[in-house]
N, C-alpha and C positions, 0 to 999 in steps of 0.2 A: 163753725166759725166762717165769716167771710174771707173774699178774696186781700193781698194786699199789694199795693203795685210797688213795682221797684224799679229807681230810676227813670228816664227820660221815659214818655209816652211813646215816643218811638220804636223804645224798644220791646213793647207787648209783652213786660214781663207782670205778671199778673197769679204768683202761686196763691196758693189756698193755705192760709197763716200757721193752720193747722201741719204741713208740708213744710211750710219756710220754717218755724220754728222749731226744735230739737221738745217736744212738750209730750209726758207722759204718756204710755199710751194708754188706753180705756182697759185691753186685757190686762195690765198692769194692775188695776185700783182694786185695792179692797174696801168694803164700807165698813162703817161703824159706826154707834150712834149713843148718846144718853137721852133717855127718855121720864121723864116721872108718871107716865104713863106705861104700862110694860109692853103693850102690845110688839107682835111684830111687825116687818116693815109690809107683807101681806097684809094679817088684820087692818092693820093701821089702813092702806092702801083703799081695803074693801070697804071699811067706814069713812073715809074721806067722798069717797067716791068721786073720785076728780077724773081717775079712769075708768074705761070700758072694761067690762070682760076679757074684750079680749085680745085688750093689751096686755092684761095683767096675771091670767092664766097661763101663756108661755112660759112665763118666769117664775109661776107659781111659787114653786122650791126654793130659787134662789133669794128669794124676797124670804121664805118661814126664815130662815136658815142666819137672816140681820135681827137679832133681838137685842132690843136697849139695853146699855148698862144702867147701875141705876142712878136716877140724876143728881146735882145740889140742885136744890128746890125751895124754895122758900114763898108760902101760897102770899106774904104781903109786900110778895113784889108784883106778884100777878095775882092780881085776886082772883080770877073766875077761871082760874084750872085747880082742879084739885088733884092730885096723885099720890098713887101710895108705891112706886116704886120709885123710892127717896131717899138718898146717902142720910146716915146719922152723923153726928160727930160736937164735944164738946165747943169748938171754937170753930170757926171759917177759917184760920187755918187747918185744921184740921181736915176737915174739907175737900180745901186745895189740895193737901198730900193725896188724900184718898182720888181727888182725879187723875194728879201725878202718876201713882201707879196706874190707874186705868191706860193707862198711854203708855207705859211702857208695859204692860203686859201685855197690849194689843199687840205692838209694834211685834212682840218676843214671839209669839201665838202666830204671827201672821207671815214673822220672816220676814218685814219689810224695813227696806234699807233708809226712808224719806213719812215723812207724815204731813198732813196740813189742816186743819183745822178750820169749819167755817160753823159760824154763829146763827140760825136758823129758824133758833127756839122766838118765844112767844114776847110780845114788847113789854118791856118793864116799867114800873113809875119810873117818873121823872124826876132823878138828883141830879144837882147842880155839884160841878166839880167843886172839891176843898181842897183843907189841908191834905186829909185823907188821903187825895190822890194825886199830892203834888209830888213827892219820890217812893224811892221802893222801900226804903225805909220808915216813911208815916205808913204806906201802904200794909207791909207787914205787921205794923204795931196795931193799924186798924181790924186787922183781920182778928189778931190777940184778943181783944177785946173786943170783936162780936160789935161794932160797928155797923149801924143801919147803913151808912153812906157806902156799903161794901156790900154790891148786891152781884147775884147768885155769877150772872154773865163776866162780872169782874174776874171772880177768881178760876174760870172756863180761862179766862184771856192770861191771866196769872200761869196756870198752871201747862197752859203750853206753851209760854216761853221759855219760861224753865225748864222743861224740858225739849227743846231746842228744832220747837214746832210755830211756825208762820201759823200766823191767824188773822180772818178776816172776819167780819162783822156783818151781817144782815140785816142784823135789827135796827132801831133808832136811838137804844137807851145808851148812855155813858157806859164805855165797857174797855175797849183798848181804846180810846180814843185819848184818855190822859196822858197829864206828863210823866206818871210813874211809868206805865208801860210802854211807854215811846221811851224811855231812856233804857229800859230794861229790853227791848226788841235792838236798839241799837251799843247797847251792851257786849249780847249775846249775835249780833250779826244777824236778825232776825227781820223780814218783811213783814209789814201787818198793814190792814187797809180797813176801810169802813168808810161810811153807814148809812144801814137803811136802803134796803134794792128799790133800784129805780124799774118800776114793773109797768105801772099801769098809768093813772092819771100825774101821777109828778113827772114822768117820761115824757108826758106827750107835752107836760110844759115844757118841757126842756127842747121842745120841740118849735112849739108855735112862741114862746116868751121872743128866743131870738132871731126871730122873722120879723116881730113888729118892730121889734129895737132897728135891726136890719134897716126897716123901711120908714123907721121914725114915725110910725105912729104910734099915738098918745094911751095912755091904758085908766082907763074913769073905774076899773074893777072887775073882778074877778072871784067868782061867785062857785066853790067846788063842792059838790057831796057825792058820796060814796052809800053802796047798799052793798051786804057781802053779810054770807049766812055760815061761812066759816068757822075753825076755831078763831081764826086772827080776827075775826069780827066780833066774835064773844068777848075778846080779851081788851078790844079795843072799843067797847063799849061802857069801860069802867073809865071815869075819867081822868084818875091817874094815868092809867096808860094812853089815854089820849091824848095826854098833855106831853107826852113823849114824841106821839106823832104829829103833833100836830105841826110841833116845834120846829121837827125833820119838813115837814112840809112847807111850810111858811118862809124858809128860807129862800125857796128857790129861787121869787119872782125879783127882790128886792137884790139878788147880787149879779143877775144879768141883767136887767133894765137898769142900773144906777140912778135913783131917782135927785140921788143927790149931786149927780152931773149933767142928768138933763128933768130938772125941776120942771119947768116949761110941759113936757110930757108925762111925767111917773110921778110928780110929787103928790104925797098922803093918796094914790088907789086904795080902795078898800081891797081886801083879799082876805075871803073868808072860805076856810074848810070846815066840812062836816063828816063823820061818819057814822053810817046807821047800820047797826045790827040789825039782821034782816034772816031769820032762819031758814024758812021757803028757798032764795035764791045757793044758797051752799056755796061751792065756792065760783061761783059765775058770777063775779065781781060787775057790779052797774057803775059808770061813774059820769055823773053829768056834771059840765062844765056851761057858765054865762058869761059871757067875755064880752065886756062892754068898752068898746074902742074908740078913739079919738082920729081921724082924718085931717084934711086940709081943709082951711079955714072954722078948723072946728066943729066938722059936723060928726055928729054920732051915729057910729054904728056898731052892731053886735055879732059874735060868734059865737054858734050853738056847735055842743060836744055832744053827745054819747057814745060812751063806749061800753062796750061789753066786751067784754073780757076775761080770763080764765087764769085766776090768780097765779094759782102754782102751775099750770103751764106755761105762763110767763115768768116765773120765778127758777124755776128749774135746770132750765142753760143756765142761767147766770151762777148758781149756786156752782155748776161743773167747769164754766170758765175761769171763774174765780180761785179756785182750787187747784185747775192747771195752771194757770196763772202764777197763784202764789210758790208754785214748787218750784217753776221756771225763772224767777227770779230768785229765789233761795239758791240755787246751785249758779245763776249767775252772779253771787256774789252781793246782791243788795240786800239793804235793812235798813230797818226804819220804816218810816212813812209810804206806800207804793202810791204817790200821786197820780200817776199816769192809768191808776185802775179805777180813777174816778167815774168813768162809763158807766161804772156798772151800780151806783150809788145816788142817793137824794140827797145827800149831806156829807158827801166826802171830806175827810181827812186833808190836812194841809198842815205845813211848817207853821209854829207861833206866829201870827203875826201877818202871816198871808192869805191874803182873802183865798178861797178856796172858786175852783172855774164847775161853773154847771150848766153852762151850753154844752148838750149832747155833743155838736159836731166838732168843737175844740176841744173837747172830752175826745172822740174817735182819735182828732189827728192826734193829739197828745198820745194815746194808747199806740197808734201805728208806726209812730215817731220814735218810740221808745224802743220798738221792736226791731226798729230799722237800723239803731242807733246799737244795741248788744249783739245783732248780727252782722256787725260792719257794712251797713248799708249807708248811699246817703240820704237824708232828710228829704222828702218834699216837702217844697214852700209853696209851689202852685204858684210861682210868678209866674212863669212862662215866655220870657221874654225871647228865649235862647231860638225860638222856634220860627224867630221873627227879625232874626238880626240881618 
């Protein structure tokens, strides 16, 4: 984690967040995992191949030693995984109880005092919120009754509220992001955050979108594909799940540029996403970007992207942040919604009703702000005037 400053510039205070904050420590954590695939986190590791040798052989034993439990699975939410280490169960609630315990056996097994939960698994189709998941009562009835609109990630987010575990969300699809489990995390005094890791090409909008805004120049479109030979490529290959991400994607350009406030520059850009399953590349995610931009008096010009990139090595902090994070605000007392973790997401979570912020660096202050704010620090606003009175 980086540094985080506190108070005037003058005073050089400057610790490392990881230091300022009271946040778990690493020897502390234990892992665990559900998988519908059984490997463990070795095998698994060996066939990703995302690491070296010999990174991975230090740890050899401690990686045999994390084997999944077995998952809620359900192959038509994600078509193109198939696995045979798969909870059974009469109903989706039933299901749900059977993670229930998972969690608390873990917890019993491992001796641990706190747990947190992060959503990591594969993207799901695309539902649109309903009844289904307007309180925890349709929610329940839907489970009863095996309910499509009640997919697998749902009853993951169900089942650790309940038992009185923060959860954040990785993925894109509807999962705690409703109003059933938003009133059920604020029920239970519970933080929850989501969606969708901001890793690779949506980060770097999040990056260049509010510089142009910045500088008022004009955006004629915005042209993005993706190649990634991944599992999350296979899964994102089906267009169900695409339509999941895409959704997450498409969001970002239109709520920081406001095109409906400054028409003149942003109104109707095109902005189109693609992504290509591509087996050869693995997981060294390619992502090209055509950024066709607008100047003074109108004239056109273009900026070109490539990036390469290393999916789950950019995914991987975040998944650890995220989890420190969430525990750290669990024993601080908050639940509900953690807006301030929007950082770390393409489609973060917001109260009804409020647009949600996905400029990176109001994302940062927001997060540093927050920290500064549970440790009795004060705010910076970066006016600076004081320095000049």
């Amino acid at each position: 984690m980086a540094t985080i400053r506190l108070g005037k510039r003058t005073e050089n205070r400057s610790p490392l967040i990881k230091e300022f904050v009271p946040l778990a420590d690493l020897s502390d954590i234990v892992y665990g995992a559900w998988d519908p695939i059984p490997d463990d986190a070795y095998t698994a590791a060996k066939k990703a191949g995302v690491l070296e040798d010999r990174d991975v052989e230090p740890v050899a034993d401690f990686l045999k030693s994390i084997k999944p439990m077995p998952a809620v699975f359900d192959n038509a939410y994600v078509t193109r995984i198939h696995g045979e280490n798969v909870k059974k169960g009469k109903t989706k609630r039933d299901l749900a109880e059977q993670l229930r315990q998972d969690i608390r056996d873990f917890k019993s097994k491992n001796k641990l005092d706190r747990l947190v939960i992060v959503w990591c698994a594969s993207t799901e189709i695309f539902i649109r919120p309903g009844p289904q998941h307007a309180t925890i009562e349709q929610f329940e009835k839907a489970m009863d009754r095996n309910d499509d609109a009640i997919a697998p990630s749902m009853l993951y987010a169900y089942a650790a509220l309940m038992e009185g575990v923060p959860f954040a969300n990785g993925a894109p699809n509807l999962c705690v992001d409703t109003l059933a489990m938003q009133q059920l995390a604020n029920q239970r005094a519970l933080p929850i955050s989501g969606k969708d890791f901001k890793t690779g090409q949506t980060w770097l909008k999040t990056v260049i979108a509010p510089a142009l805004k910045a500088r008022m120049l004009g955006l004629a479109g915005w042209y993005s594909t993706n190649i990634l030979g991944n599992r999350d490529g296979e899964v994102l290959d089906d267009p169900a799940s695409f339509k999941t991400k895409e959704e997450s994607k498409l969001s970002v350009l239109h709520t920081i540029l406001q095109p409906e406030v400054y028409p003149d520059l942003y109104k109707d850009f095109a902005h189109v996403v693609r992504i290509n399953y591509y087996p050869p590349r693995g997981d060294n995610k390619e992502g090209w970007d055509n950024i066709d931009i607008v100047g003074w008096m109108n004239y056109p010009m273009q900026i070109k992207v490539n990036f390469l990139c290393r999916d789950s090595i950019l995914a991987a902090p975040i998944v650890l942040d995220l989890a420190l994070f969430s525990d750290f605000a669990y024993r601080a007392g908050m639940k509900g919604i953690q807006e301030w973790l929007s950082f770390y997401y393409k489609s973060p979570m917001a109260a009804p009703g409020l647009q949600p912020e996905h400029d990176l660096f109001i994302q940062q202050t927001k997060l540093k702000n927050t920290l500064r704010h549970l440790m009795g620090e004060d705010q910076i606003t970066h006016l600076g005037l004081e320095y000049y009175a």
